[in-house]
C-alpha positions in Angstrom: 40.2 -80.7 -37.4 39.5 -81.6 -41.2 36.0 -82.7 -39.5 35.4 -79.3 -38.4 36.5 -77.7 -41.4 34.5 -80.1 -43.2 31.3 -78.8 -41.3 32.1 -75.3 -41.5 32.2 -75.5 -45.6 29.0 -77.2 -45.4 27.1 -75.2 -43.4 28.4 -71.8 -45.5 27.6 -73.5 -48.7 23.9 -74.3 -47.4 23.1 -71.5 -45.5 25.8 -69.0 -46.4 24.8 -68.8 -50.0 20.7 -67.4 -49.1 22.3 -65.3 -46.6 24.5 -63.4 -48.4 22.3 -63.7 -52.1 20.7 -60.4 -53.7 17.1 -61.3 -54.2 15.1 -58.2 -56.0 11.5 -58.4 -54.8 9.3 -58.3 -58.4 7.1 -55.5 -58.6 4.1 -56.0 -61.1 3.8 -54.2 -63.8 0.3 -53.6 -63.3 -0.5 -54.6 -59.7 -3.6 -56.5 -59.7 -4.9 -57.7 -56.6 -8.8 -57.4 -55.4 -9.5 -54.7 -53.3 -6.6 -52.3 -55.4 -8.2 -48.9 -57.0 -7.5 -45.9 -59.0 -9.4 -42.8 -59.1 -9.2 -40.2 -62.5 -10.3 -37.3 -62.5 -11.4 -36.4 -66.5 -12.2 -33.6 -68.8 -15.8 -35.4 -69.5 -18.3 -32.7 -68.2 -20.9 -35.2 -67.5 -18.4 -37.7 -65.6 -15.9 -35.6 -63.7 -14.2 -38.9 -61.8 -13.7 -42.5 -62.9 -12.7 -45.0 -61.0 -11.4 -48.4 -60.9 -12.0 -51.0 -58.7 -11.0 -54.8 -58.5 -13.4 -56.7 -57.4 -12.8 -60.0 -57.4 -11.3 -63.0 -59.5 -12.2 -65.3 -62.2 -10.7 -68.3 -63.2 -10.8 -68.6 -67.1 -8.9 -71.2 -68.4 -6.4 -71.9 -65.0 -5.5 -67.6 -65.5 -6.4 -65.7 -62.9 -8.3 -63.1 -64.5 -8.8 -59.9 -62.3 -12.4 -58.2 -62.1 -12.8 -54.9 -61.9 -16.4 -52.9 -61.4 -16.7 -51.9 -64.6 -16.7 -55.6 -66.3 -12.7 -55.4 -67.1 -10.9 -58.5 -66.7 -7.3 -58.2 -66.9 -4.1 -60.7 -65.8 -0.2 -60.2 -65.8 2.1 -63.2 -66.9 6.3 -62.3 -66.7 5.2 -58.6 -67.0 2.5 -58.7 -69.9 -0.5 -57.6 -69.2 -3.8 -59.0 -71.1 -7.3 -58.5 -71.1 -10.4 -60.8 -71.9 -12.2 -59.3 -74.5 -15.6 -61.5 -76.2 -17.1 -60.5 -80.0 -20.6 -60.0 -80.0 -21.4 -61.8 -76.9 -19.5 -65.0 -78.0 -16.9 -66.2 -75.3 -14.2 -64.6 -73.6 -10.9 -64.8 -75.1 -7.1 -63.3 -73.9 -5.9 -60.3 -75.7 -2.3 -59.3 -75.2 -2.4 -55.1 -74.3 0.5 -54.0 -72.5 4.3 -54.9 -71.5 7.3 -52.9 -70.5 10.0 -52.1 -73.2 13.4 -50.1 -72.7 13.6 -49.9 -75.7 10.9 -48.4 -78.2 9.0 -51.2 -80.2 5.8 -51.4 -82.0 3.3 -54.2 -81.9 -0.2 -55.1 -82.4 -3.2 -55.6 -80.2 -7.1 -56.9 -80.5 -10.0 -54.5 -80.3 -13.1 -55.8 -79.9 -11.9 -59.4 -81.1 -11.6 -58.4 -84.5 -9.6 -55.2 -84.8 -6.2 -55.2 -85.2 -4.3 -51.9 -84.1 -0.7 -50.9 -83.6 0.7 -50.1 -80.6 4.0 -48.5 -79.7 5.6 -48.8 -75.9 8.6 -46.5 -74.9 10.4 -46.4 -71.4 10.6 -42.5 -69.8 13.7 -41.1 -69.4 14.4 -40.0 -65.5 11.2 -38.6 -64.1 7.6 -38.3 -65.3 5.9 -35.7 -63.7 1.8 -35.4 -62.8 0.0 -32.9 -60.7 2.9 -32.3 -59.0 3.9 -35.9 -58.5 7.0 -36.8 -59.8 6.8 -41.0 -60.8 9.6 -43.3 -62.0 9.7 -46.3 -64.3 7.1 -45.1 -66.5 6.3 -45.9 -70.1 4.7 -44.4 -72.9 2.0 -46.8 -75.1 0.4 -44.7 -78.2 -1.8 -46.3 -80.6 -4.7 -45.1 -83.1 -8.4 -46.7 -83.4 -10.9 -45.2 -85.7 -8.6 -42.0 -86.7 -8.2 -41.1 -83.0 -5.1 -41.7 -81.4 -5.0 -42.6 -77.8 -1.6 -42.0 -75.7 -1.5 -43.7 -71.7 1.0 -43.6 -69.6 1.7 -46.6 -67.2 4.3 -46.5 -64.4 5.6 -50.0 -62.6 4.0 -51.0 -59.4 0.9 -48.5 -60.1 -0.9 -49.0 -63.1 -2.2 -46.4 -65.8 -1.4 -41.9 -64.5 -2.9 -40.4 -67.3 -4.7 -41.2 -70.3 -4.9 -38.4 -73.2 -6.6 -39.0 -76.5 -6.8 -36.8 -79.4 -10.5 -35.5 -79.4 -9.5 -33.7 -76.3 -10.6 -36.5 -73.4 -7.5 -36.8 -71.0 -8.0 -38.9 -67.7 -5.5 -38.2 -65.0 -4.6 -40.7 -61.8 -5.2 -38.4 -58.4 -6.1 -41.0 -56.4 -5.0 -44.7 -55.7 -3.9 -47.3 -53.6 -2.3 -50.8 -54.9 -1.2 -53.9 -52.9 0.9 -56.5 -54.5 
C-alpha cells in the first residue's frame, strides 16, 4: 500500500505539476517574423500608402536582425526592440528604440549614430481607438528631432497603428497581418 501511495505522489509531482501549471504564451512586443506586414495609409500627397514588409533575416553579431523592404533591420530581446543603424556608411551597430512601460518613463535613443534624443513611453489606459478599431495594450512613445516632435503609437502583438508628427504627416495602420 505505502508502494502504491508511493507511486501515486510521484507520478503527481512529475506529471501533475505541468498539468495543472498556468503558462502565459509571450506575445512580442513587436512581432517580427519574415513574411509579417503593415500597410499605412498617410497624409503625404505624393505617397498615399506605405508599407512594411519583412523580408528576410540577418545574422549580425549572433542577433537575429529582421529585414524589412525598405532596408530596416530591427530585433526584440525580453521586450526591447532595437534597430541597426550605420553613420555615414561605416558598420552597422544596435540602437535601442522601443520597450513597453506601465509606467511613464523617459529615456534616450540614437539617431543616425550620433544623435542623441529623448524619448518618453506611456502605457494607454483601457482602449485605444483607430478607424473604428478599438486595440488594447497600447503605448504611447513621443520624442522631438530637429524641432519636430514625432508621437507613435505601438500596441503588443501588432507593431506601430499610427504615427503623427508635428508638421502635419500622420501615418495610420489599415492593413496588417503578423505571425509570431
Amino acid at each position: 500500500m505505502k508502494r502504491l501511495r508511493l507511486i501515486w505522489i510521484i507520478i503527481f509531482v512529475t506529471v501533475g505539476f505541468n498539468t495543472f501549471a498556468q503558462t502565459e504564451k509571450h506575445i512580442a512586443f513587436i512581432p517580427l517574423a519574415i513574411g509579417n506586414y503593415w500597410i499605412y495609409s498617410t497624409t503625404s500627397k505624393s505617397h498615399p500608402f506605405d508599407t512594411l514588409r519583412i523580408v528576410g533575416i540577418k545574422v549580425i553579431d549572433g542577433d537575429s536582425a529582421f529585414l524589412f523592404d525598405n532596408g530596416s533591420l530591427m530585433f526584440e530581446r525580453n521586450d526591447s526592440v532595437f534597430d541597426y543603424q550605420s553613420q555615414w556608411e561605416s558598420g552597422l551597430f544596435k540602437c535601442f528604440q522601443y520597450f513597453p512601460s506601465d509606467k511613464e518613463l523617459y529615456y534616450s535613443i540614437f539617431v543616425g549614430g550620433d544623435v542623441i534624443i529623448g524619448r518618453a513611453v506611456s502605457k494607454i489606459q483601457g482602449q485605444y481607438k483607430l478607424n473604428g478599431i478599438e486595440y488594447s495594450n497600447c503605448y504611447k512613445f513621443l520624442d522631438g528631432y530637429q524641432g519636430v516632435s514625432n508621437n507613435e503609437i505601438i500596441c503588443r502583438g501588432i507593431g506601430i497603428i499610427r504615427t503623427e508628427r508635428e508638421d502635419g504627416y500622420v501615418r495610420t495602420l489599415v492593413e496588417y497581418k503578423v505571425t509570431e
